[in-house]
Structures are given as structure tokens and as C-alpha cells.
Backbone and ligand atoms as CSV (ligand in chain L), in Angstrom:
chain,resi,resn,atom,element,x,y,z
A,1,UNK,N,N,-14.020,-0.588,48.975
A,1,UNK,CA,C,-13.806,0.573,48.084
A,1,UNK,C,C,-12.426,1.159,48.344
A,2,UNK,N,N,-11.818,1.185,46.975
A,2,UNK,CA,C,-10.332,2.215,46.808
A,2,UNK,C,C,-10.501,2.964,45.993
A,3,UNK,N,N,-9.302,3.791,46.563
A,3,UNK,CA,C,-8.917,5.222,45.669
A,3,UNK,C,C,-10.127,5.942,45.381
A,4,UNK,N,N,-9.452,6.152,44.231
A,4,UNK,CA,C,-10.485,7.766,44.182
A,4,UNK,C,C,-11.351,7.796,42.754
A,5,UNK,N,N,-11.667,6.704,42.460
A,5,UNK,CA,C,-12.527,6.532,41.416
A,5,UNK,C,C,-12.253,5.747,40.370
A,6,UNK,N,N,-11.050,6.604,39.265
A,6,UNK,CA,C,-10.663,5.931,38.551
A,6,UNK,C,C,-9.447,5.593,38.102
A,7,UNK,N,N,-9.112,4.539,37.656
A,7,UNK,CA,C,-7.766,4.191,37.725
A,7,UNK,C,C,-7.030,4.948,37.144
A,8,UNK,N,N,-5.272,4.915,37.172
A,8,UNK,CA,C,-4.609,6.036,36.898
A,8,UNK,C,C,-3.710,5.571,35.535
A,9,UNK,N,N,-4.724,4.133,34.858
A,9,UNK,CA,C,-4.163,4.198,33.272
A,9,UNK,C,C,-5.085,4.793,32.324
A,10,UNK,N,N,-6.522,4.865,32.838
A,10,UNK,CA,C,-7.306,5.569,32.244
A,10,UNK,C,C,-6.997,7.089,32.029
A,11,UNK,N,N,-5.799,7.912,32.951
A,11,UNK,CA,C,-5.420,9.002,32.910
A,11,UNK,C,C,-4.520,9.357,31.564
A,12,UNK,N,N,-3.897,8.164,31.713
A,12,UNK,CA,C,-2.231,8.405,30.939
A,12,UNK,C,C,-2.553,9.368,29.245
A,13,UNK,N,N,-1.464,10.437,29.677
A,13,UNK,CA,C,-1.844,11.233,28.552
A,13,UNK,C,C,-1.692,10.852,27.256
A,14,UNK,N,N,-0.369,10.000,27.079
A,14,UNK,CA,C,0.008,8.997,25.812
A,14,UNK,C,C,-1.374,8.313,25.525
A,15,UNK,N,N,-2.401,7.835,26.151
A,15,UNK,CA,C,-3.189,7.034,25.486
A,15,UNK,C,C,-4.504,7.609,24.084
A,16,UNK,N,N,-3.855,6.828,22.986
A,16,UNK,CA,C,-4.311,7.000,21.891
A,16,UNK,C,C,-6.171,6.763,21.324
A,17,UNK,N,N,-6.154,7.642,20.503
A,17,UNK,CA,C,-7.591,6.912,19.953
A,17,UNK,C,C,-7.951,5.815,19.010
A,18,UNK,N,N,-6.507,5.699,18.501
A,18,UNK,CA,C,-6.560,3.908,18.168
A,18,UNK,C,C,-5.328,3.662,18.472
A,19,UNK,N,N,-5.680,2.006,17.879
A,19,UNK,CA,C,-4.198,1.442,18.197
A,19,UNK,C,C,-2.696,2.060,18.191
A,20,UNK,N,N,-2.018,1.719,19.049
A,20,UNK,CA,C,-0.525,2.285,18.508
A,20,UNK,C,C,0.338,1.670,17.086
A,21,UNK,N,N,-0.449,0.701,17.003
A,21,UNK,CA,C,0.567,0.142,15.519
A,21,UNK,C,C,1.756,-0.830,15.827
A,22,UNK,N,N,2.340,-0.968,14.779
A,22,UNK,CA,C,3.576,-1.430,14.661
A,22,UNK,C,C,5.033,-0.202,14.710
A,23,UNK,N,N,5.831,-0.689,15.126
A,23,UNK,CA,C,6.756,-0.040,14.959
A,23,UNK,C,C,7.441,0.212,13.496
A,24,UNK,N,N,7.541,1.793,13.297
A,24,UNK,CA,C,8.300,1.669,11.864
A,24,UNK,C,C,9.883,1.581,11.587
A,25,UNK,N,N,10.056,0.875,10.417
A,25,UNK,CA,C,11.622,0.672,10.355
A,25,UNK,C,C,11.833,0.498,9.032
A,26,UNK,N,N,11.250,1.509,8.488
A,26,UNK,CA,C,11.212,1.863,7.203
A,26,UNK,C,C,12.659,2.542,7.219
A,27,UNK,N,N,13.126,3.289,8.265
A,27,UNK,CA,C,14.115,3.641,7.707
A,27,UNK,C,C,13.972,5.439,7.558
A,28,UNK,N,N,12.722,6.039,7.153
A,28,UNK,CA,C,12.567,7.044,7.076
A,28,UNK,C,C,11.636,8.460,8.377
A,29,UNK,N,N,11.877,7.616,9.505
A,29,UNK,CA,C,12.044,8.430,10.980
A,29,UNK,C,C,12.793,8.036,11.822
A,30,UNK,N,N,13.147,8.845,12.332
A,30,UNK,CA,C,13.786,9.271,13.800
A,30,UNK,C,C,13.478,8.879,15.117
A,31,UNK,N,N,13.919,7.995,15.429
A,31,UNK,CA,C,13.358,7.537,16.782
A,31,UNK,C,C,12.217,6.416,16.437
A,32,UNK,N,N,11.503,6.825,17.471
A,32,UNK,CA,C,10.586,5.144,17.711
A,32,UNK,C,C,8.842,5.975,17.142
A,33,UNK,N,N,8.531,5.251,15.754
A,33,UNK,CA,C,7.809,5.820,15.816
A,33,UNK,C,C,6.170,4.631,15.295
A,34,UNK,N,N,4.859,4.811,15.580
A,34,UNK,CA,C,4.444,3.378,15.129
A,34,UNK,C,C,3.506,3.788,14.032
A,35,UNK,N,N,3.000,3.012,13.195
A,35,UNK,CA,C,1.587,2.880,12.025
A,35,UNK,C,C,0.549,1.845,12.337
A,36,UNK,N,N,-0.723,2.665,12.443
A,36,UNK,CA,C,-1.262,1.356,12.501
A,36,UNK,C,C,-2.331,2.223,11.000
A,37,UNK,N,N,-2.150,1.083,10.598
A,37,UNK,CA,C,-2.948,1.690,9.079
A,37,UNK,C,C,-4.509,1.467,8.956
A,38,UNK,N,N,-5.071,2.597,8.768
A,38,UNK,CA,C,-6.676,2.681,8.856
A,38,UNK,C,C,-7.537,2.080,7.644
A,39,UNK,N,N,-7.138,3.096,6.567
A,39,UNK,CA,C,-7.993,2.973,5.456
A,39,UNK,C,C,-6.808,2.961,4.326
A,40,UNK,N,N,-6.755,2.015,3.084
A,40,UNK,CA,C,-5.951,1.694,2.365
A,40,UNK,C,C,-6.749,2.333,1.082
A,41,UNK,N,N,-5.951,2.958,0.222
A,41,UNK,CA,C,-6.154,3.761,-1.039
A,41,UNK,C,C,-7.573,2.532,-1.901
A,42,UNK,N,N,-8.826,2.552,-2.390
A,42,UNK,CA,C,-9.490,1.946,-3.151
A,42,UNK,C,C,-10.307,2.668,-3.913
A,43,UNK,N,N,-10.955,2.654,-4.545
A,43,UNK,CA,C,-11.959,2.785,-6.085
A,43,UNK,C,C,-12.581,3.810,-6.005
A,44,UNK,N,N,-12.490,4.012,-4.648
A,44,UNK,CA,C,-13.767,5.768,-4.440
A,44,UNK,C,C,-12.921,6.625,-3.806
A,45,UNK,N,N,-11.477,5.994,-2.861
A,45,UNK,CA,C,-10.771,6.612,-1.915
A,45,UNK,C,C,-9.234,7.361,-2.608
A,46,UNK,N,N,-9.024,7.853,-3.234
A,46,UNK,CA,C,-8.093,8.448,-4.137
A,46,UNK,C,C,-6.858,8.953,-2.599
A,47,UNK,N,N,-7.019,8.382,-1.393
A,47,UNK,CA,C,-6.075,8.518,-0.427
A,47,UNK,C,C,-6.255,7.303,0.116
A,48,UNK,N,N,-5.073,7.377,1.396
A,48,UNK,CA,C,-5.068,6.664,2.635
A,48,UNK,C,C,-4.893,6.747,3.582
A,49,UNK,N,N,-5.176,6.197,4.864
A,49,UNK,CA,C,-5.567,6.782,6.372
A,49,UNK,C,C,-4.913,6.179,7.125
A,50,UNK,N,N,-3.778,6.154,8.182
A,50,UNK,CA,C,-2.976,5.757,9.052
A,50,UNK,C,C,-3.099,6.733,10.078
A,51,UNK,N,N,-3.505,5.956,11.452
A,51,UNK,CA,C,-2.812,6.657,12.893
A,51,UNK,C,C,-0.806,6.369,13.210
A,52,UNK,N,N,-0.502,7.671,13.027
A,52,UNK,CA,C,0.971,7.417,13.378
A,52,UNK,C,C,1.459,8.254,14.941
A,53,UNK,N,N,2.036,7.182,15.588
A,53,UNK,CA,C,2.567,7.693,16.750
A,53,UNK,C,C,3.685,8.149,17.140
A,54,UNK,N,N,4.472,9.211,17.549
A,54,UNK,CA,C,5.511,9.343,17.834
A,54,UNK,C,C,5.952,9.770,19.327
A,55,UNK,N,N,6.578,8.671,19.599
A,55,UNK,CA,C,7.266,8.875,21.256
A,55,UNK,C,C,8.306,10.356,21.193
A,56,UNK,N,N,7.872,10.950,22.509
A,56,UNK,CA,C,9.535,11.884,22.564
A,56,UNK,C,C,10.216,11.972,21.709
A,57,UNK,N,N,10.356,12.962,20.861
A,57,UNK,CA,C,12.078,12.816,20.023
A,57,UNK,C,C,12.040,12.064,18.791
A,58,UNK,N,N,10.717,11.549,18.650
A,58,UNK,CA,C,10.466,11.059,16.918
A,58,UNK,C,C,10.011,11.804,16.505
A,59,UNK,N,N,10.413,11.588,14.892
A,59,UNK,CA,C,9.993,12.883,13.812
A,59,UNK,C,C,10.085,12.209,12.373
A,60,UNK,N,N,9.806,12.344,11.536
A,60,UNK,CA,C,10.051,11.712,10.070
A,60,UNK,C,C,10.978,12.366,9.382
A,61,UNK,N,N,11.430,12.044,8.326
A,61,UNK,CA,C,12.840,12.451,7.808
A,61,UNK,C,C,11.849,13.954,7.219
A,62,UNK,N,N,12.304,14.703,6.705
A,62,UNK,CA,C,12.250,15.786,5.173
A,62,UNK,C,C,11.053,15.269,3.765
A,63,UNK,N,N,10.367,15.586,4.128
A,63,UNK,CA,C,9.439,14.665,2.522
A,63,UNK,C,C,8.389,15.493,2.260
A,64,UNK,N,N,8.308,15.153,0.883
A,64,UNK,CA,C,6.868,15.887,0.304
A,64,UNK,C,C,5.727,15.112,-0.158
A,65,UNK,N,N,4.922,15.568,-0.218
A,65,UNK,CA,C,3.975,14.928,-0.613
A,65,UNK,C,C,3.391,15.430,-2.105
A,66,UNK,N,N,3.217,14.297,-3.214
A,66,UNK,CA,C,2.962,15.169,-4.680
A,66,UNK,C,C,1.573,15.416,-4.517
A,67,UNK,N,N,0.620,15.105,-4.013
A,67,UNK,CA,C,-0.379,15.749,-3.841
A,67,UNK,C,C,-1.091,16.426,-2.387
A,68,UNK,N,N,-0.336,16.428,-1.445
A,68,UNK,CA,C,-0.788,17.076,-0.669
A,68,UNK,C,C,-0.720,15.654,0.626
A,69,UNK,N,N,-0.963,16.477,1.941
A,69,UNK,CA,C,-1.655,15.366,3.542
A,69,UNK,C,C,-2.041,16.390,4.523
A,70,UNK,N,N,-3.485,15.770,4.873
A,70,UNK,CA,C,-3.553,16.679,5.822
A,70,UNK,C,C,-3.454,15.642,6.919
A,71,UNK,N,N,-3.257,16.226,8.829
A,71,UNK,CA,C,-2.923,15.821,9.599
A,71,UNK,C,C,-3.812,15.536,10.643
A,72,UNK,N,N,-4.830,14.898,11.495
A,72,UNK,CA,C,-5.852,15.539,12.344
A,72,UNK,C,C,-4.832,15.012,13.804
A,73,UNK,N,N,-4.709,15.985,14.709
A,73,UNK,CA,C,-3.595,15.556,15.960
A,73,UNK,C,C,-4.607,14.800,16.727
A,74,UNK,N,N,-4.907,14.265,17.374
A,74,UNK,CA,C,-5.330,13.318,18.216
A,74,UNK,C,C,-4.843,12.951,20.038
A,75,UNK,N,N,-3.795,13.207,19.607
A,75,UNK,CA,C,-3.015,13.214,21.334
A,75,UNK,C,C,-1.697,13.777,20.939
A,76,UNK,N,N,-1.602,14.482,22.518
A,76,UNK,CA,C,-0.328,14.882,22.668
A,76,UNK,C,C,0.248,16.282,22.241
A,77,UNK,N,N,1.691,16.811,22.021
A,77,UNK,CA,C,2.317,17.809,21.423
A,77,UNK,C,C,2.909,17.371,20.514
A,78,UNK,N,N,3.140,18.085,19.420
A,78,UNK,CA,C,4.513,17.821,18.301
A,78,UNK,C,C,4.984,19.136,17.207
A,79,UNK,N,N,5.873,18.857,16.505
A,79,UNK,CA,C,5.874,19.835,15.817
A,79,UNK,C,C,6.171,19.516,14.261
A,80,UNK,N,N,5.686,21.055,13.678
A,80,UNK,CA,C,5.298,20.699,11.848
A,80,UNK,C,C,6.555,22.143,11.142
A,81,UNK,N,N,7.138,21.396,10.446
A,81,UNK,CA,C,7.932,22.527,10.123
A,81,UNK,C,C,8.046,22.745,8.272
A,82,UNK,N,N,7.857,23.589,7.687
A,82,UNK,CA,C,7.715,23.143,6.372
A,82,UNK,C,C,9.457,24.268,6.051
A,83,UNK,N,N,9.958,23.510,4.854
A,83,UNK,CA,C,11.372,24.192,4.687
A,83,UNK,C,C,10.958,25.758,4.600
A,84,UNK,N,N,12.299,26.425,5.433
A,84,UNK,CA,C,12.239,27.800,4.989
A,84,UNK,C,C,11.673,28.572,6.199
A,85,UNK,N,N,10.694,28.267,6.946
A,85,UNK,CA,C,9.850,28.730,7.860
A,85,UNK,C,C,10.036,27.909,9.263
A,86,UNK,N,N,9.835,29.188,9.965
A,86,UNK,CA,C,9.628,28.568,12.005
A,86,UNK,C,C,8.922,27.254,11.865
A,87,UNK,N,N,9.360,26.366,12.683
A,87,UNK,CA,C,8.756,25.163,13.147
A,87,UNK,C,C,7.280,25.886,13.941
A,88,UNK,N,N,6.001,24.993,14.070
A,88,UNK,CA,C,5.208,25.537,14.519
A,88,UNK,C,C,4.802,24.141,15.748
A,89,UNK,N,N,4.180,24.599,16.753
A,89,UNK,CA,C,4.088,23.728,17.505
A,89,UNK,C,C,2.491,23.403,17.368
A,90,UNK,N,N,2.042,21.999,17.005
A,90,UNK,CA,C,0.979,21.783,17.045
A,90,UNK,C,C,0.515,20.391,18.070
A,91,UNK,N,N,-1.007,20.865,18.287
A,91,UNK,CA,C,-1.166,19.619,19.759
A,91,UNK,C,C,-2.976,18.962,19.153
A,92,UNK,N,N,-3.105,18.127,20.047
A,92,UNK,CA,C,-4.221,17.655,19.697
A,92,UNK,C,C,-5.667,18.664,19.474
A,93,UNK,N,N,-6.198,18.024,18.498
A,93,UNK,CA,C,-7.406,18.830,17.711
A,93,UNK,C,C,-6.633,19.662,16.743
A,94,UNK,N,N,-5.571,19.780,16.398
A,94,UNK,CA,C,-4.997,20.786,15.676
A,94,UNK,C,C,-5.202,19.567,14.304
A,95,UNK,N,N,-5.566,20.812,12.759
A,95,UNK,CA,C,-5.724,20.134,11.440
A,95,UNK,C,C,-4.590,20.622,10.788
A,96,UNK,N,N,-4.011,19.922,10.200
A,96,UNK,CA,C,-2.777,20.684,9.794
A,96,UNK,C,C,-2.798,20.369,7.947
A,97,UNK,N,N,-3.171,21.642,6.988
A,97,UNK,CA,C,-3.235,21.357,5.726
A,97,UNK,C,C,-2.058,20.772,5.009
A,98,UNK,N,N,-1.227,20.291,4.264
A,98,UNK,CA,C,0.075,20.648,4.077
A,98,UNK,C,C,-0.491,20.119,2.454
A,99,UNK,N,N,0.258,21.409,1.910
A,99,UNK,CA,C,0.117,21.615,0.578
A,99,UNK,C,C,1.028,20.678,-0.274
A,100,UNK,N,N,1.312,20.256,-1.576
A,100,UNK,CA,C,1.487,19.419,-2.569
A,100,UNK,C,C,2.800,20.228,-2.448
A,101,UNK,N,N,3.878,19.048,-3.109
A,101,UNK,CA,C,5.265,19.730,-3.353
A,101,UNK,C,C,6.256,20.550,-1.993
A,102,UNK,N,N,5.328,20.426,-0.974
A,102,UNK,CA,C,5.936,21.546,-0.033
A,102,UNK,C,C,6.812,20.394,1.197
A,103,UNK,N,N,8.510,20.970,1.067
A,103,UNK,CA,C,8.903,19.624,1.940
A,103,UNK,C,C,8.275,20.340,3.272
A,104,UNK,N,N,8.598,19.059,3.880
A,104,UNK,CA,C,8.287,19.325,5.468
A,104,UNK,C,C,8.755,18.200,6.526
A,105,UNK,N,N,8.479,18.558,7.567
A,105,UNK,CA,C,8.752,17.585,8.536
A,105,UNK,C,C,7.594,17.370,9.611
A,106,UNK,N,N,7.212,16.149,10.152
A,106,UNK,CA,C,6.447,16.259,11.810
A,106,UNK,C,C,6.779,15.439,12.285
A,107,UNK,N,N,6.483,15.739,13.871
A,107,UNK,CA,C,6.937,14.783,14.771
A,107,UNK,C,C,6.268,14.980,15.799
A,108,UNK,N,N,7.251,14.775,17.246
A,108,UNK,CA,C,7.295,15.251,18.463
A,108,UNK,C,C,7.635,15.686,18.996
A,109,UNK,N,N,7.477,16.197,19.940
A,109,UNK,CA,C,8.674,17.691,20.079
A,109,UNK,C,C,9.415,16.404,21.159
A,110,UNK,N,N,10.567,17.171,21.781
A,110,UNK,CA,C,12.042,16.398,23.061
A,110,UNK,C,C,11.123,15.800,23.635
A,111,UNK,N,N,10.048,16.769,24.275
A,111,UNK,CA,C,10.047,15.887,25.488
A,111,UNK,C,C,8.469,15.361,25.882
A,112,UNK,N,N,7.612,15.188,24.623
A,112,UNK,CA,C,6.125,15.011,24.510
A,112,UNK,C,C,5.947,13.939,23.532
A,113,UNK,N,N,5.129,12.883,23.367
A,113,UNK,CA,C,4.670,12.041,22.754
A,113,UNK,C,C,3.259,12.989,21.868
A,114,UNK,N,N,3.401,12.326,20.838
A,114,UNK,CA,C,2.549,12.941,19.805
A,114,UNK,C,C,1.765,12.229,18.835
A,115,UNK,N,N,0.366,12.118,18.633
A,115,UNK,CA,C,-0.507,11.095,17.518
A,115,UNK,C,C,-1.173,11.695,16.403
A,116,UNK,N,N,-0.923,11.778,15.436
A,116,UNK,CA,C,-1.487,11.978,14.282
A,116,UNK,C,C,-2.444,11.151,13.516
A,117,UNK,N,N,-3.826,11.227,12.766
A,117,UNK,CA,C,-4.175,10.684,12.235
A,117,UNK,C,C,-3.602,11.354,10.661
A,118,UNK,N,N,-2.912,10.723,9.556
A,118,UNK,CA,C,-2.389,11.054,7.979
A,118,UNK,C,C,-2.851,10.599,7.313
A,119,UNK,N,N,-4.145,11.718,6.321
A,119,UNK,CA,C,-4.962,11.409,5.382
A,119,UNK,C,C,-3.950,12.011,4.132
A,120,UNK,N,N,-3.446,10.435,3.290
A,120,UNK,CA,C,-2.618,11.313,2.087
A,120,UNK,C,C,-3.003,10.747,1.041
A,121,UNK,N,N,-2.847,11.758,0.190
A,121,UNK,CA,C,-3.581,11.581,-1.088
A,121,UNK,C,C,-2.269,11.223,-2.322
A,122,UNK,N,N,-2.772,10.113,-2.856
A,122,UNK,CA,C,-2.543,9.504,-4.110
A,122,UNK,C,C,-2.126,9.831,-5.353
A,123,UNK,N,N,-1.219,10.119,-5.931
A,123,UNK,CA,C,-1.324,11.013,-7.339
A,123,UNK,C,C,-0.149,9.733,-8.186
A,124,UNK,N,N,-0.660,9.279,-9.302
A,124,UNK,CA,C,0.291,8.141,-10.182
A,124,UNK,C,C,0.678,6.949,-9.111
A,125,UNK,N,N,0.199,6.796,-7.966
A,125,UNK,CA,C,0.470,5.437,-7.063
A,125,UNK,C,C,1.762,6.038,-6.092
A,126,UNK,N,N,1.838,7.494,-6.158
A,126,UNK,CA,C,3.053,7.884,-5.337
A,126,UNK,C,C,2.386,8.964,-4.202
A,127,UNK,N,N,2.661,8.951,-2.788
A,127,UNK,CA,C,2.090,9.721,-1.492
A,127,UNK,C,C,2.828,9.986,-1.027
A,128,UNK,N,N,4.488,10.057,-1.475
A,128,UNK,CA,C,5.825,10.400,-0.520
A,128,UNK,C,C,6.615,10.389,-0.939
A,129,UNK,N,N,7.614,11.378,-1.196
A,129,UNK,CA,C,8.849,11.258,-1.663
A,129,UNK,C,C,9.369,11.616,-0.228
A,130,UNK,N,N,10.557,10.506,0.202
A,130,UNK,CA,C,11.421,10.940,1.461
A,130,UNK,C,C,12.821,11.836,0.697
A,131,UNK,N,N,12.937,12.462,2.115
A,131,UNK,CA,C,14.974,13.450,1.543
A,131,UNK,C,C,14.907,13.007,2.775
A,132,UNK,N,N,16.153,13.977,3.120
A,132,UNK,CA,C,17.038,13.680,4.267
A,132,UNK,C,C,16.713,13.985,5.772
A,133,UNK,N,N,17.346,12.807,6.943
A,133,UNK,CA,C,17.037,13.275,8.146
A,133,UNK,C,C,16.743,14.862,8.731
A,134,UNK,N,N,15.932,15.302,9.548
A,134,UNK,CA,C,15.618,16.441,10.351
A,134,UNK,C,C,16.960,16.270,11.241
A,135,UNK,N,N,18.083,17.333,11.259
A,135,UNK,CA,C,19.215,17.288,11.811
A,135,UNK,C,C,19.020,17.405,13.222
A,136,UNK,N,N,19.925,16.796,13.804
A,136,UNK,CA,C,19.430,17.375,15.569
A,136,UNK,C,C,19.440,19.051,15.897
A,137,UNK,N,N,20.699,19.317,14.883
A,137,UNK,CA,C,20.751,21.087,15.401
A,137,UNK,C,C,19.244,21.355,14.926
A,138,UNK,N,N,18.529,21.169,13.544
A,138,UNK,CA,C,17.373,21.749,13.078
A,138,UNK,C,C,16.188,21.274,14.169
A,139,UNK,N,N,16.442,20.031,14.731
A,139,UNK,CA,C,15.316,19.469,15.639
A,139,UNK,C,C,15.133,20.288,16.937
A,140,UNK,N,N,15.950,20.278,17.695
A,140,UNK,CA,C,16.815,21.382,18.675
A,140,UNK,C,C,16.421,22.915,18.438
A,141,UNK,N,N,16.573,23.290,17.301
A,141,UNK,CA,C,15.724,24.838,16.941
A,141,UNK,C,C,14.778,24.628,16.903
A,142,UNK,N,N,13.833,23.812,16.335
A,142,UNK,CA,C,12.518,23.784,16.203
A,142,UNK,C,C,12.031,23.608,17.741
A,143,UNK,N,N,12.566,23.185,18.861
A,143,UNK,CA,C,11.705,23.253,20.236
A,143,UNK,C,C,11.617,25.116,20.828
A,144,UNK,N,N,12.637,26.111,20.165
A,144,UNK,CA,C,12.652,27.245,20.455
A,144,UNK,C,C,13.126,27.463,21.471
L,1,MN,MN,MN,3.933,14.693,5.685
């Protein structure tokens, strides 16, 4: 008999409730961030369901959604900032509504890894319009 019960990867706070995914290189986040895609838009499901992960210091560009996403956090810290308003810091178990038309941003905050499950909803075959990178000065304010 060793240690003290249980091993110390079973601890690790990064560890997710599903897979980490693939890495994205879409082009439209910041840093290293992954998808592993859950549930794909079909006949009864007028959305779709992806766990997205973001290491330290990832965040997604500026985008809206034409009908709306909500967020369920799952692990970790990060933050949700919608234009116009304080960045808010949200952590696991946190639901985050985000209304239709409203840009925004999420991520992770500097120095915390962060998991989202993104239930987004469908409107004409479109769930995202991207704009422009989250600036470092704006990223940088948003840790407070
Ligand atoms: Mn979003």
C-alpha cells in the first residue's frame, strides 16, 4: 500500500466531463481552444450541443448569435462579456442565458482553464455570426 488513496490525476482541476475535443483552427479564437461536438442540429433539435474547452488565455473572437446560446460551465473559471457592459466572471455550474443579436465574448480568464457545454440554437441554418478579435487591452480589463 501507497500514498494516500487516490491518485493525483483523478484530482486535476482541468479534468473535463467529456472529452476535450479537437483543437479549433477555425480561425475564430484566441489561443488554444478544443470542440468536441455532442449533439448535431436534427428534425426535433432546432439547436446544437458542443463541449468547448478553453486553456488559460483562450477566448472566442466578438459574435452573436441570431437566435440566442445558452452556456452550462462545467469546469473551471472564465469570463462572459457582452458589448457595452463589465466582463462578468463565471465558473462551473454557472448557466449563462445569452440573448439573440447581443455581441459577446467567452472564454478563460489569464490564468484558469475553462469548459463550457454550448447549446445554440438554429435560425435559417445560421448559429454565429463572428466580428473581431477580443483585444488584449479589452481581455486584460476584463480580468479586473
Ligand atoms: Mn456565444
Amino acid at each position: 500500500m501507497s500514498g494516500c488513496g487516490h491518485s493525483p490525476h483523478s484530482m486535476k482541476p482541468e479534468e473535463t466531463l467529456f472529452e476535450k475535443g479537437e483543437l479549433l483552427i477555425n480561425g475564430y479564437f484566441t489561443g488554444e481552444a478544443y470542440l468536441k461536438p455532442l449533439l448535431a442540429k436534427d428534425k426535433n433539435n432546432e439547436f446544437s450541443i458542443g463541449s468547448v474547452h478553453f486553456e488559460a488565455g483562450a477566448r472566442t473572437h466578438w459574435h452573436t448569435h441570431p437566435k440566442g446560446q445558452v452556456l452550462l460551465l462545467t469546469q473551471g473559471e472564465g469570463l462572459y462579456q457582452e458589448k457595452g457592459k463589465a466582463a462578468r466572471v463565471i465558473q462551473k455550474g454557472d448557466v449563462i442565458n445569452i440573448p439573440e443579436d447581443v455581441e459577446h465574448w467567452h472564454g478563460a480568464t489569464a490564468t484558469q482553464s475553462m469548459t463550457h457545454i454550448a447549446i445554440t440554437n438554429v435560425q435559417n441554418d445560421r448559429s454565429v455570426e463572428w466580428l473581431q478579435p477580443v483585444s488584449k487591452e479589452d481581455y486584460t480589463a476584463a480580468q479586473q
